[in-house]
PDB file of N, CA, C and O in Angstrom:
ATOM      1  N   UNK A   1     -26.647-112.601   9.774  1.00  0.00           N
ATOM      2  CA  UNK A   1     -26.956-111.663   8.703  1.00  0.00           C
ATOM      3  C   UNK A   1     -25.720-111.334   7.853  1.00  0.00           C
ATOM      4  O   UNK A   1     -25.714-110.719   6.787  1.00  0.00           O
ATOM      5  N   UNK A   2     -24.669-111.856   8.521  1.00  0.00           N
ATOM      6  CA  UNK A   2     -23.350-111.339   7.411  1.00  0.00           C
ATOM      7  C   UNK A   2     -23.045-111.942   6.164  1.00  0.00           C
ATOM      8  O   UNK A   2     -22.441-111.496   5.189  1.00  0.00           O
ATOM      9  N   UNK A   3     -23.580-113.047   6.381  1.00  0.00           N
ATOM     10  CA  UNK A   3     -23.652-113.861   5.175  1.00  0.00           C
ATOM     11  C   UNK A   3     -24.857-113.507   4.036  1.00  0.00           C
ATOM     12  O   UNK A   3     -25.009-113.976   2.908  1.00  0.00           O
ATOM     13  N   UNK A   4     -25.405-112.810   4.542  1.00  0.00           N
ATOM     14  CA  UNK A   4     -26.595-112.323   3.388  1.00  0.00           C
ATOM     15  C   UNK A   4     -25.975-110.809   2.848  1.00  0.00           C
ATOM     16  O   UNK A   4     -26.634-110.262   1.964  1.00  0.00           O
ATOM     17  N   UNK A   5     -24.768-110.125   3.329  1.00  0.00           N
ATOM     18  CA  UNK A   5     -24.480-108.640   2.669  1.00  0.00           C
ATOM     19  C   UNK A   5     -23.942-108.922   1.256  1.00  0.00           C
ATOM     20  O   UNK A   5     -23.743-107.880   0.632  1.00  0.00           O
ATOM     21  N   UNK A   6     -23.708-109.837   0.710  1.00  0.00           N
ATOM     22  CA  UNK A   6     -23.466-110.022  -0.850  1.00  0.00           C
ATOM     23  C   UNK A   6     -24.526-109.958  -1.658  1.00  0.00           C
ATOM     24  O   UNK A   6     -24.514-109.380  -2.745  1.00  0.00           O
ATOM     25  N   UNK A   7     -25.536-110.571  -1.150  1.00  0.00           N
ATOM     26  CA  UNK A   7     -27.344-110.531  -1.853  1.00  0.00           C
ATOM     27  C   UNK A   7     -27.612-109.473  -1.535  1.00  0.00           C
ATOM     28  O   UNK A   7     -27.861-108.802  -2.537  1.00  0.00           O
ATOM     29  N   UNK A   8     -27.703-108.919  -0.637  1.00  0.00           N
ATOM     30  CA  UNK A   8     -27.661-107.508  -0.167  1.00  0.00           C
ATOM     31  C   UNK A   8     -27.527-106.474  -0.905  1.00  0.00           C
ATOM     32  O   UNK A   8     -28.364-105.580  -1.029  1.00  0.00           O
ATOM     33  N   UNK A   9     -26.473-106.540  -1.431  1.00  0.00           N
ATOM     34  CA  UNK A   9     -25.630-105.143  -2.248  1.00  0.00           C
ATOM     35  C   UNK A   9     -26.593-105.929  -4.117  1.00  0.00           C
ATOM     36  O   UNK A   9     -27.442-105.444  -4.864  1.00  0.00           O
ATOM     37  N   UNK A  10     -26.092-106.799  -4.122  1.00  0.00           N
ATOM     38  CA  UNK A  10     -26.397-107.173  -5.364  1.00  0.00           C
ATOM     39  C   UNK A  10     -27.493-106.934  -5.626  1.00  0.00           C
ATOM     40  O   UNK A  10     -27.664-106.469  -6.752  1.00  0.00           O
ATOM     41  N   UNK A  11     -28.567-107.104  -4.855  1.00  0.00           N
ATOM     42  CA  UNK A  11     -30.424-106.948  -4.989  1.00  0.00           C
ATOM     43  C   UNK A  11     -30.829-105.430  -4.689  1.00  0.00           C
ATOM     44  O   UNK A  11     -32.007-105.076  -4.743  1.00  0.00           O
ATOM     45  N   UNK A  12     -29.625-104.413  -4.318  1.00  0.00           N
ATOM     46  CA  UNK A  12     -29.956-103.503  -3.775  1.00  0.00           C
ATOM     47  C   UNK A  12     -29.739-102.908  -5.396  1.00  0.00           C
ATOM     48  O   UNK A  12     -30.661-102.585  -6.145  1.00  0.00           O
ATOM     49  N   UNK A  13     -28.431-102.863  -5.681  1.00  0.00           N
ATOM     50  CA  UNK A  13     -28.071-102.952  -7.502  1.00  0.00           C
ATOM     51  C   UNK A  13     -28.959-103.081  -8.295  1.00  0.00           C
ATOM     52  O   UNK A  13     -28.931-102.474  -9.365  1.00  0.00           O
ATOM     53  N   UNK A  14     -29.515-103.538  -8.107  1.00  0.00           N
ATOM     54  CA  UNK A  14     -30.902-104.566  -9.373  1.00  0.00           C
ATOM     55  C   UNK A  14     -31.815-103.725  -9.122  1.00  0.00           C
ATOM     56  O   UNK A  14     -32.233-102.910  -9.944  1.00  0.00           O
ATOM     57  N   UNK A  15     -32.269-103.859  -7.789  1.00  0.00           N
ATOM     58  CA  UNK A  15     -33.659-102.849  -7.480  1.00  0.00           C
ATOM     59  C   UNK A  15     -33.512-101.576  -7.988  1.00  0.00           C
ATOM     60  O   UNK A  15     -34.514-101.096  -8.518  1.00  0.00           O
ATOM     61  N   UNK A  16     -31.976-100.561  -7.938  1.00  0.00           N
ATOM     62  CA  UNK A  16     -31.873 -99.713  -8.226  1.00  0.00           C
ATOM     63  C   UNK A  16     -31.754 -99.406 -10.089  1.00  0.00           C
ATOM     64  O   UNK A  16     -32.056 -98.331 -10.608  1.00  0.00           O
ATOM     65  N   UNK A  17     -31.350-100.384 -10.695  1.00  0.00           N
ATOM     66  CA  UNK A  17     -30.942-100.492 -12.052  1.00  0.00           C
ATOM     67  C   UNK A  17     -32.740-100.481 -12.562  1.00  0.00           C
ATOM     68  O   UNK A  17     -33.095 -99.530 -13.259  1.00  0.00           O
ATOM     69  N   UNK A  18     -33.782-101.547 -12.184  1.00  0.00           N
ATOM     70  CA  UNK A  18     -35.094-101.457 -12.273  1.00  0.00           C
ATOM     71  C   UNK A  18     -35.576-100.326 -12.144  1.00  0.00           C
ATOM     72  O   UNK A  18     -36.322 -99.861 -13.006  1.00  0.00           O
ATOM     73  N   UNK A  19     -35.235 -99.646 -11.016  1.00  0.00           N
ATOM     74  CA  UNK A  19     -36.039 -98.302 -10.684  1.00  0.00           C
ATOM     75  C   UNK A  19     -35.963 -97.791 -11.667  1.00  0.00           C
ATOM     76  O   UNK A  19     -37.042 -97.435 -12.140  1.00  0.00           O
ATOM     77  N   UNK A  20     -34.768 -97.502 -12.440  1.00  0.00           N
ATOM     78  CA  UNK A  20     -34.274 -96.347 -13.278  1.00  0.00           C
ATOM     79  C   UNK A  20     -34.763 -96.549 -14.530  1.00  0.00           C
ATOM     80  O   UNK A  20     -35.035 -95.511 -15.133  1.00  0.00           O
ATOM     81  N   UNK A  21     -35.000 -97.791 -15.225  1.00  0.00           N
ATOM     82  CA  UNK A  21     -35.283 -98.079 -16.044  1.00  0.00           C
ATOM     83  C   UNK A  21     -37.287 -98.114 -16.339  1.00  0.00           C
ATOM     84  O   UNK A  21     -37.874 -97.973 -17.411  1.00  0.00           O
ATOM     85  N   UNK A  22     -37.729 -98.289 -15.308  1.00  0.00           N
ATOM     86  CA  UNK A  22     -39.010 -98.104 -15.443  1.00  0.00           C
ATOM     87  C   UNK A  22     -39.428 -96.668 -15.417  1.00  0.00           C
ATOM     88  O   UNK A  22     -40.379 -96.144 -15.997  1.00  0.00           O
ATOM     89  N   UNK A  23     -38.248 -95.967 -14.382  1.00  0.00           N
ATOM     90  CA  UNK A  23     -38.944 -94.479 -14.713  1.00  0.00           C
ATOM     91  C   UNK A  23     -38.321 -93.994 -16.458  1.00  0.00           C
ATOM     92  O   UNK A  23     -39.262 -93.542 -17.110  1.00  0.00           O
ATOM     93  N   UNK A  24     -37.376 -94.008 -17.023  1.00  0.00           N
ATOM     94  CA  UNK A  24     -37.297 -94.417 -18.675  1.00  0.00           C
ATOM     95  C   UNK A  24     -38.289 -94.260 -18.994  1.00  0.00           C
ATOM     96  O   UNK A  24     -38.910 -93.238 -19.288  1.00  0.00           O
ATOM     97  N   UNK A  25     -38.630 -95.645 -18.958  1.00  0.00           N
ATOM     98  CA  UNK A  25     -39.816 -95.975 -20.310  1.00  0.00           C
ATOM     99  C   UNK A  25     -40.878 -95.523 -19.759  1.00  0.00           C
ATOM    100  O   UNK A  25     -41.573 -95.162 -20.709  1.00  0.00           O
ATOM    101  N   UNK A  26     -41.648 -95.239 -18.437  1.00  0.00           N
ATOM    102  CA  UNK A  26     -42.491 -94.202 -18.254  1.00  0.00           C
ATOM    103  C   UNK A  26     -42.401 -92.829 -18.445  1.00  0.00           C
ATOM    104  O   UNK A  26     -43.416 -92.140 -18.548  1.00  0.00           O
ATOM    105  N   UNK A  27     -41.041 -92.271 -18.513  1.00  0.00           N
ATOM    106  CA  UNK A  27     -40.875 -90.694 -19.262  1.00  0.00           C
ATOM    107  C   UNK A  27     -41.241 -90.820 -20.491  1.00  0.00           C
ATOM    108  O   UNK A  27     -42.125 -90.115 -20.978  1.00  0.00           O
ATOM    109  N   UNK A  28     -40.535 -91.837 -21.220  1.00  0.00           N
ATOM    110  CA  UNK A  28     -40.842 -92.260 -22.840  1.00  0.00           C
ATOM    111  C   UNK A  28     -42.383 -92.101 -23.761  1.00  0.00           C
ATOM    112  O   UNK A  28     -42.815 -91.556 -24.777  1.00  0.00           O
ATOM    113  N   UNK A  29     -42.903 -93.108 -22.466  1.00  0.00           N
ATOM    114  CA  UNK A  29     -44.220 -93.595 -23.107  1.00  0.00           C
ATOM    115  C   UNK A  29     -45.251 -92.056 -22.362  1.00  0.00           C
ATOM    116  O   UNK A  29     -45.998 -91.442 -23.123  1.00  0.00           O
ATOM    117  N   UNK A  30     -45.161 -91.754 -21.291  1.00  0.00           N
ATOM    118  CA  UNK A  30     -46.089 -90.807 -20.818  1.00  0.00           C
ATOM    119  C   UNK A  30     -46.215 -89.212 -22.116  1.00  0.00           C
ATOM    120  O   UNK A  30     -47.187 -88.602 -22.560  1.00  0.00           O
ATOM    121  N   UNK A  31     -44.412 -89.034 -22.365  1.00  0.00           N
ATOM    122  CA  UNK A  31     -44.252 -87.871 -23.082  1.00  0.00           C
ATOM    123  C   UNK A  31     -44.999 -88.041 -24.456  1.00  0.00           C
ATOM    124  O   UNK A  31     -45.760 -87.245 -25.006  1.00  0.00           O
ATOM    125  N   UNK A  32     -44.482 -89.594 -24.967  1.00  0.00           N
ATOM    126  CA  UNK A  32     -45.255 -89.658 -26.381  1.00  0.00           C
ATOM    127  C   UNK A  32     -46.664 -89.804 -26.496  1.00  0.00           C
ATOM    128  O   UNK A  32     -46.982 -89.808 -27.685  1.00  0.00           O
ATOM    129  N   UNK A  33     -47.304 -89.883 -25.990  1.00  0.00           N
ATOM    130  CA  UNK A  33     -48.682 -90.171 -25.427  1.00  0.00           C
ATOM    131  C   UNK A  33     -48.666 -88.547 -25.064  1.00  0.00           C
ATOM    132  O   UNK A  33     -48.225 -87.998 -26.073  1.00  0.00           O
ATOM    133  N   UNK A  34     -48.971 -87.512 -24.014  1.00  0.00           N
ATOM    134  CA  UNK A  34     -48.520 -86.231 -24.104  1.00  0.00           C
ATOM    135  C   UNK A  34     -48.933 -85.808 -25.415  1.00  0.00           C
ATOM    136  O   UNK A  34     -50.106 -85.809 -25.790  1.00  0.00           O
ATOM    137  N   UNK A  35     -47.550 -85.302 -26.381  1.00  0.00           N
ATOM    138  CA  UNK A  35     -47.414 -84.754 -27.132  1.00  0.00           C
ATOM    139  C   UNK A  35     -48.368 -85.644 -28.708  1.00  0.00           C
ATOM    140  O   UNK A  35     -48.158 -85.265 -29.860  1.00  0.00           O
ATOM    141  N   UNK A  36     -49.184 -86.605 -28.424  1.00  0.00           N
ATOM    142  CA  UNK A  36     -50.011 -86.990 -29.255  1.00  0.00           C
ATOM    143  C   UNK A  36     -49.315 -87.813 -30.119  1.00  0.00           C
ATOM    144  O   UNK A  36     -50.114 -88.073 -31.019  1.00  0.00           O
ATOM    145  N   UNK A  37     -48.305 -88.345 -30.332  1.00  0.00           N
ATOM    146  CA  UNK A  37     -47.540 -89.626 -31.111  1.00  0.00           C
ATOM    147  C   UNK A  37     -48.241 -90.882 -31.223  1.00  0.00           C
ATOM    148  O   UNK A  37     -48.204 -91.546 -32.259  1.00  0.00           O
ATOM    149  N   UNK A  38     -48.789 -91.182 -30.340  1.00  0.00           N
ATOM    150  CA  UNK A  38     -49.793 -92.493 -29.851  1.00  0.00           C
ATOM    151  C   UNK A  38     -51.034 -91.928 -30.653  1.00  0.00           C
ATOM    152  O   UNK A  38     -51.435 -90.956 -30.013  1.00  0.00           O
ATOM    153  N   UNK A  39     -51.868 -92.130 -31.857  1.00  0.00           N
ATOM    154  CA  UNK A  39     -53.468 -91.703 -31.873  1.00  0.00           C
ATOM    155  C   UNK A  39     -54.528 -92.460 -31.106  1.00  0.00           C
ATOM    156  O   UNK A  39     -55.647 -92.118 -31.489  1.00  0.00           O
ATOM    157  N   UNK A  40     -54.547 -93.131 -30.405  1.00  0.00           N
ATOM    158  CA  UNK A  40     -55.589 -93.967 -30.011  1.00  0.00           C
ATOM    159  C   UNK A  40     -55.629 -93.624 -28.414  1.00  0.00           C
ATOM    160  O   UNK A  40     -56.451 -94.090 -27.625  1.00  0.00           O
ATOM    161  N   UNK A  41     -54.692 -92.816 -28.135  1.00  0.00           N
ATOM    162  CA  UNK A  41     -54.978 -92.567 -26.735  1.00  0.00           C
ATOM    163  C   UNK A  41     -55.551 -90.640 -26.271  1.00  0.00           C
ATOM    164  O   UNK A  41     -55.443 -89.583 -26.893  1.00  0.00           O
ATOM    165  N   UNK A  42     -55.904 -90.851 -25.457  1.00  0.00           N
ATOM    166  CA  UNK A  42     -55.970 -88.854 -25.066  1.00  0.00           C
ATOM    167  C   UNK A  42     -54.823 -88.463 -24.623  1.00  0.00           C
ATOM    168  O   UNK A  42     -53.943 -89.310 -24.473  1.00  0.00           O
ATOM    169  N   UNK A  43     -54.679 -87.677 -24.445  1.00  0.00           N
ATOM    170  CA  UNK A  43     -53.168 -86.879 -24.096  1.00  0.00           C
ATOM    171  C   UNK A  43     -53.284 -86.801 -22.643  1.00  0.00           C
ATOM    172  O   UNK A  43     -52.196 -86.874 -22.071  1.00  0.00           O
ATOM    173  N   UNK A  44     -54.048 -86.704 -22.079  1.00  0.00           N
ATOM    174  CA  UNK A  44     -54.219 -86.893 -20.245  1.00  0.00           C
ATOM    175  C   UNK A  44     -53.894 -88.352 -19.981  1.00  0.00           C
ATOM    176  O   UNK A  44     -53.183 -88.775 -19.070  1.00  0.00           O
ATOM    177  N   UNK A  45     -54.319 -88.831 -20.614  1.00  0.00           N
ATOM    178  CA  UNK A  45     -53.447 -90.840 -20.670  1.00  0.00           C
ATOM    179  C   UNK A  45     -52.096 -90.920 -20.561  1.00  0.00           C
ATOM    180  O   UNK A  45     -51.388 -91.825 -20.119  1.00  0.00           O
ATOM    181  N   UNK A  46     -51.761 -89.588 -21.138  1.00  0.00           N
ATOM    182  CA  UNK A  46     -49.963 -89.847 -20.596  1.00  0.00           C
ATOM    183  C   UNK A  46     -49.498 -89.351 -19.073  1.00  0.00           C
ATOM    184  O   UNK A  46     -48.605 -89.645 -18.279  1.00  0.00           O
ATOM    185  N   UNK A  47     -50.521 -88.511 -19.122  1.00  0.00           N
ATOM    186  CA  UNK A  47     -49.793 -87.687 -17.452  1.00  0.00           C
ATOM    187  C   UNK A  47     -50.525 -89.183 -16.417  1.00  0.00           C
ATOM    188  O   UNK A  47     -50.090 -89.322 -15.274  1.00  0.00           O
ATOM    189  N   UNK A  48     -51.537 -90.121 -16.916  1.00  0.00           N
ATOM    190  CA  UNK A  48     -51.596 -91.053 -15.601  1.00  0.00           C
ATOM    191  C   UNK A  48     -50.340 -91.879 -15.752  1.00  0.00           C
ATOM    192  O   UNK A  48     -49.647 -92.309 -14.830  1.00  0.00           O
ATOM    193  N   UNK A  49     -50.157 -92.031 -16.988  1.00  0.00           N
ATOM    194  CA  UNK A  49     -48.797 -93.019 -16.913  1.00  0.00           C
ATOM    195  C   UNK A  49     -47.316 -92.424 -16.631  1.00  0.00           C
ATOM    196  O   UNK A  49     -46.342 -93.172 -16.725  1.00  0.00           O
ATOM    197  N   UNK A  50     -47.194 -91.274 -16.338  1.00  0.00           N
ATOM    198  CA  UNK A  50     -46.037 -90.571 -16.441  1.00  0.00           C
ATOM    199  C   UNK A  50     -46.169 -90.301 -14.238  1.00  0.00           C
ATOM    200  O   UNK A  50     -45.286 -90.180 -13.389  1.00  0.00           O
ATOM    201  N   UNK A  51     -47.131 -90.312 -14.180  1.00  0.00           N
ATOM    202  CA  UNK A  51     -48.110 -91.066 -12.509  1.00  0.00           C
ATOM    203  C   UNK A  51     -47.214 -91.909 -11.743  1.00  0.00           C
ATOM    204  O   UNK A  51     -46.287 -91.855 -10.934  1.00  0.00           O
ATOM    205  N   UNK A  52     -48.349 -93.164 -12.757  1.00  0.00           N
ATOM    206  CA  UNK A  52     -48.051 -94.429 -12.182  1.00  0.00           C
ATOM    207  C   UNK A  52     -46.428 -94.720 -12.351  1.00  0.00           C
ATOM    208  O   UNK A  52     -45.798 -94.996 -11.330  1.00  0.00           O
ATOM    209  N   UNK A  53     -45.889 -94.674 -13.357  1.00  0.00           N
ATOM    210  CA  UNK A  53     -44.177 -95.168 -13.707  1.00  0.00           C
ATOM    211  C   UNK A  53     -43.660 -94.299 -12.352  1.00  0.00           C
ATOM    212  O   UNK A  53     -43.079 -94.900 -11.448  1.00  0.00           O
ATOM    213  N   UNK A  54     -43.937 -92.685 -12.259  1.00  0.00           N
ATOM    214  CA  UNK A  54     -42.871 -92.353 -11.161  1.00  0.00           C
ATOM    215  C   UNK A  54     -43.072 -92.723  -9.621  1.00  0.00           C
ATOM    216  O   UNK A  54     -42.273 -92.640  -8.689  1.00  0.00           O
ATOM    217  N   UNK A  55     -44.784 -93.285  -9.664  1.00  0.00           N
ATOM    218  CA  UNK A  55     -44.387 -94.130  -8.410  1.00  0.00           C
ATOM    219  C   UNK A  55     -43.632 -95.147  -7.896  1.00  0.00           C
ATOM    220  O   UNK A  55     -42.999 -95.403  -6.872  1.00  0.00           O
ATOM    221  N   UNK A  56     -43.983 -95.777  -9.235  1.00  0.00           N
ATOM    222  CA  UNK A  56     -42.915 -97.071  -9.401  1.00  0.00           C
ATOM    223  C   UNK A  56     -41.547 -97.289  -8.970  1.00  0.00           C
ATOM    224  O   UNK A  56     -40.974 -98.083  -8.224  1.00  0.00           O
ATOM    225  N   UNK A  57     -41.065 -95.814 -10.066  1.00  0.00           N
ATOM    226  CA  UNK A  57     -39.882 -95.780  -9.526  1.00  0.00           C
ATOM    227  C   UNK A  57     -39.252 -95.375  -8.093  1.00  0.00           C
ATOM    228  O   UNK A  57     -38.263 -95.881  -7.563  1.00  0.00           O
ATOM    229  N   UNK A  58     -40.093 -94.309  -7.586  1.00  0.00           N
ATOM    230  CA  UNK A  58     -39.834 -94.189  -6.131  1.00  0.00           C
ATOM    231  C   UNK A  58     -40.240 -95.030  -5.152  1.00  0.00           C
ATOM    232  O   UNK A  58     -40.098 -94.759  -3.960  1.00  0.00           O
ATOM    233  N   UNK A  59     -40.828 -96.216  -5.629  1.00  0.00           N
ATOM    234  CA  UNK A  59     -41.294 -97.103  -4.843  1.00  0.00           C
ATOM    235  C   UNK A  59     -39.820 -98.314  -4.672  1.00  0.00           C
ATOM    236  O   UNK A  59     -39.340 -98.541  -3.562  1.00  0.00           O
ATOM    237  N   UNK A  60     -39.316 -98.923  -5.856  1.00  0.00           N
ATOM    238  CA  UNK A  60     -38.120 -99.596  -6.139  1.00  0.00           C
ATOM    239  C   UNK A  60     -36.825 -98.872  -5.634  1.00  0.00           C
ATOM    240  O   UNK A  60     -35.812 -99.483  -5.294  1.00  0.00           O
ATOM    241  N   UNK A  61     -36.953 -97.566  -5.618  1.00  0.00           N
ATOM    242  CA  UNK A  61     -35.804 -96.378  -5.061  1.00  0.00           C
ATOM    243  C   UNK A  61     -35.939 -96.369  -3.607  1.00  0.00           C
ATOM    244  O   UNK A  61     -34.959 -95.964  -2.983  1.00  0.00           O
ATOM    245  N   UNK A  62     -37.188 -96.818  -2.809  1.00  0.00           N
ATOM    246  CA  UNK A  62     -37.415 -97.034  -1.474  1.00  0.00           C
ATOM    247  C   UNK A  62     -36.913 -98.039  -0.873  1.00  0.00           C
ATOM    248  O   UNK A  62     -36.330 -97.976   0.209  1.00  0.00           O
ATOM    249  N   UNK A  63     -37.054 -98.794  -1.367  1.00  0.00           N
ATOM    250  CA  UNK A  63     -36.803-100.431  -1.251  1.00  0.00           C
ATOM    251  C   UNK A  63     -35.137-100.529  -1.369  1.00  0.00           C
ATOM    252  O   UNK A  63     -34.541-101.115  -0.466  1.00  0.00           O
ATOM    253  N   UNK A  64     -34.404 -99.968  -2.462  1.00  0.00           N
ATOM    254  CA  UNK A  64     -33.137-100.049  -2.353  1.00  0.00           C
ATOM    255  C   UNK A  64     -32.921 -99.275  -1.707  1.00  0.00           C
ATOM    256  O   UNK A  64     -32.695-100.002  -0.739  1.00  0.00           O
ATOM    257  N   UNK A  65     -32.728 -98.046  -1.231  1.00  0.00           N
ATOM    258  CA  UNK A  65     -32.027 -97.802   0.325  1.00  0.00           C
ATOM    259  C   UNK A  65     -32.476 -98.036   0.992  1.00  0.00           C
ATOM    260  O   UNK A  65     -32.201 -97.220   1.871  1.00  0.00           O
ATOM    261  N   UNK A  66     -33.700 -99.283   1.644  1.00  0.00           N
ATOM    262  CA  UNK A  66     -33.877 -99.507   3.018  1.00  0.00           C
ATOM    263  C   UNK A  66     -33.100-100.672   2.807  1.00  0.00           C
ATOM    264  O   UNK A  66     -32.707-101.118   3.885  1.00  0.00           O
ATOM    265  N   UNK A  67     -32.708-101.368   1.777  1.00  0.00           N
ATOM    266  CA  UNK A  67     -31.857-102.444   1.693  1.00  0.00           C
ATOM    267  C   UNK A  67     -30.313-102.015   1.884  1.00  0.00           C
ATOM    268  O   UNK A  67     -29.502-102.898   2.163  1.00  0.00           O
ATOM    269  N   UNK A  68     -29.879-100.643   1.735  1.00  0.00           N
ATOM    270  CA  UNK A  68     -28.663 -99.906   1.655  1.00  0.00           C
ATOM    271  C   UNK A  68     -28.477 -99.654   3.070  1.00  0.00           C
ATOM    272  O   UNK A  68     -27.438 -99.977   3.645  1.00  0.00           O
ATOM    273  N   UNK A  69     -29.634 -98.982   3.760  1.00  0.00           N
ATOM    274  CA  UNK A  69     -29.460 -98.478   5.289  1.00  0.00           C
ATOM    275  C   UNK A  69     -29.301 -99.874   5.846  1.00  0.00           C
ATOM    276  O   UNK A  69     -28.550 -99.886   6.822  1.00  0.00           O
ATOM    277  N   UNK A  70     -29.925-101.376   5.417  1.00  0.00           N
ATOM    278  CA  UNK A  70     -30.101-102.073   6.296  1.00  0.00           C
ATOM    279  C   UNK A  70     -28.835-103.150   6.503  1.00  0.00           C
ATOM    280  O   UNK A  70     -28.590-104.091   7.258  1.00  0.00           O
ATOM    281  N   UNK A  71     -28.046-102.331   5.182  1.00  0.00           N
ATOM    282  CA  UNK A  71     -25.987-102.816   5.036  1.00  0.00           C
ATOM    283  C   UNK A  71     -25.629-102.654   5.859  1.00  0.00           C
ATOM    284  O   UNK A  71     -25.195-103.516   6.623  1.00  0.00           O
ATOM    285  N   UNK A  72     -25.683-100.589   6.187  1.00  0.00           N
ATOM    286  CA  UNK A  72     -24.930-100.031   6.611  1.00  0.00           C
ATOM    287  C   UNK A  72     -25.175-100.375   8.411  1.00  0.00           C
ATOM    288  O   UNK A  72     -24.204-100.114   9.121  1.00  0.00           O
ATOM    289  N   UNK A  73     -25.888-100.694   8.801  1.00  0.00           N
ATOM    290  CA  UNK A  73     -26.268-101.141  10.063  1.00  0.00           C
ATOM    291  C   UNK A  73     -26.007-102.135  10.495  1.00  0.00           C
ATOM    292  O   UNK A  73     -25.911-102.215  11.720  1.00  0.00           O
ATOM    293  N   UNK A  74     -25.756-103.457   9.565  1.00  0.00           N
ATOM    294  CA  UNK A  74     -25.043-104.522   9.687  1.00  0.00           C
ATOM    295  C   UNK A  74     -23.583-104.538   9.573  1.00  0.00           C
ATOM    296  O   UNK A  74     -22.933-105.387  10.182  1.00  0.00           O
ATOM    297  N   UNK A  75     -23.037-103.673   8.846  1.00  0.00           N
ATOM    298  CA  UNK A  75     -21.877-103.382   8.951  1.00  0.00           C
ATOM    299  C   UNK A  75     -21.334-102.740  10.202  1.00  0.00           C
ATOM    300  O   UNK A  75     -20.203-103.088  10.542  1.00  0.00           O
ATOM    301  N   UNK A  76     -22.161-101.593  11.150  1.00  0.00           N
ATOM    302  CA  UNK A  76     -21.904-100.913  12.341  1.00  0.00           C
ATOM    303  C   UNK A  76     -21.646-102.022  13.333  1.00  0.00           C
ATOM    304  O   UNK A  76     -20.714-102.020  14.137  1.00  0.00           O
ATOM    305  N   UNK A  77     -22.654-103.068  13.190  1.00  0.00           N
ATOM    306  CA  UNK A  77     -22.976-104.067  14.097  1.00  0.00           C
ATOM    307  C   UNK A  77     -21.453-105.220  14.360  1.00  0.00           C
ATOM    308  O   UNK A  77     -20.854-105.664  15.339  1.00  0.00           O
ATOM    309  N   UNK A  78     -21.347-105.314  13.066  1.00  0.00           N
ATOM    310  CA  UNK A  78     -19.990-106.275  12.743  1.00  0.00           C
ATOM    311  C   UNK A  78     -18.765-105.173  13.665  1.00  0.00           C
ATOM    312  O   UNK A  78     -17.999-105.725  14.455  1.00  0.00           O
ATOM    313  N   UNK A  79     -18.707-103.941  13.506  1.00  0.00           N
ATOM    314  CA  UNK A  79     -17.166-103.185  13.861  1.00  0.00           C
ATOM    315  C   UNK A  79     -17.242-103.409  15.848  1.00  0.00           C
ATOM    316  O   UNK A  79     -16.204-103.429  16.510  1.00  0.00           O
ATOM    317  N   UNK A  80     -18.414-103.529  16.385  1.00  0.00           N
ATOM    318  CA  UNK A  80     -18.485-103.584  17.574  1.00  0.00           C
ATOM    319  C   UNK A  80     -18.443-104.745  18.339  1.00  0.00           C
ATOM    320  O   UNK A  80     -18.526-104.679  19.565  1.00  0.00           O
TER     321      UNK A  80
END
């Protein structure tokens, strides 16, 4: 497994850079939608998407620290 802590950190990076960025453009798009900017949608159309994006993101935010905890455990493993 020591040879995989470079993909490791790097995919943990990415996952986390994704997270952040989908919850973005789901604050973006949920608020403008919200506050009626969008006409073609209802304004409750934004709170499902303002929903779904922050699952998203806590879903990608899950995933990178079980990829973070699963460093730091390989790293414990290596000192012993």
């Amino acid at each position: 497994m020591r040879e995989h802590l470079g993909f490791l950190k790097t995919s943990s990076a990415v996952v986390k850079i994704a997270a952040w960025i989908f919850l973005l453009l789901g604050l973006l798009g949920g608020v403008s939608i919200t506050l009626g900017l969008v006409p073609p949608y209802p304004r409750w159309m934004g709170v499902v998407i303002l929903a779904i994006y922050a699952f998203l993101f806590f879903f990608l935010f899950l995933i990178a620290k079980i990829a973070d905890l699963l460093i730091k455990i390989i790293n414990e493993i290596k000192k012993e």
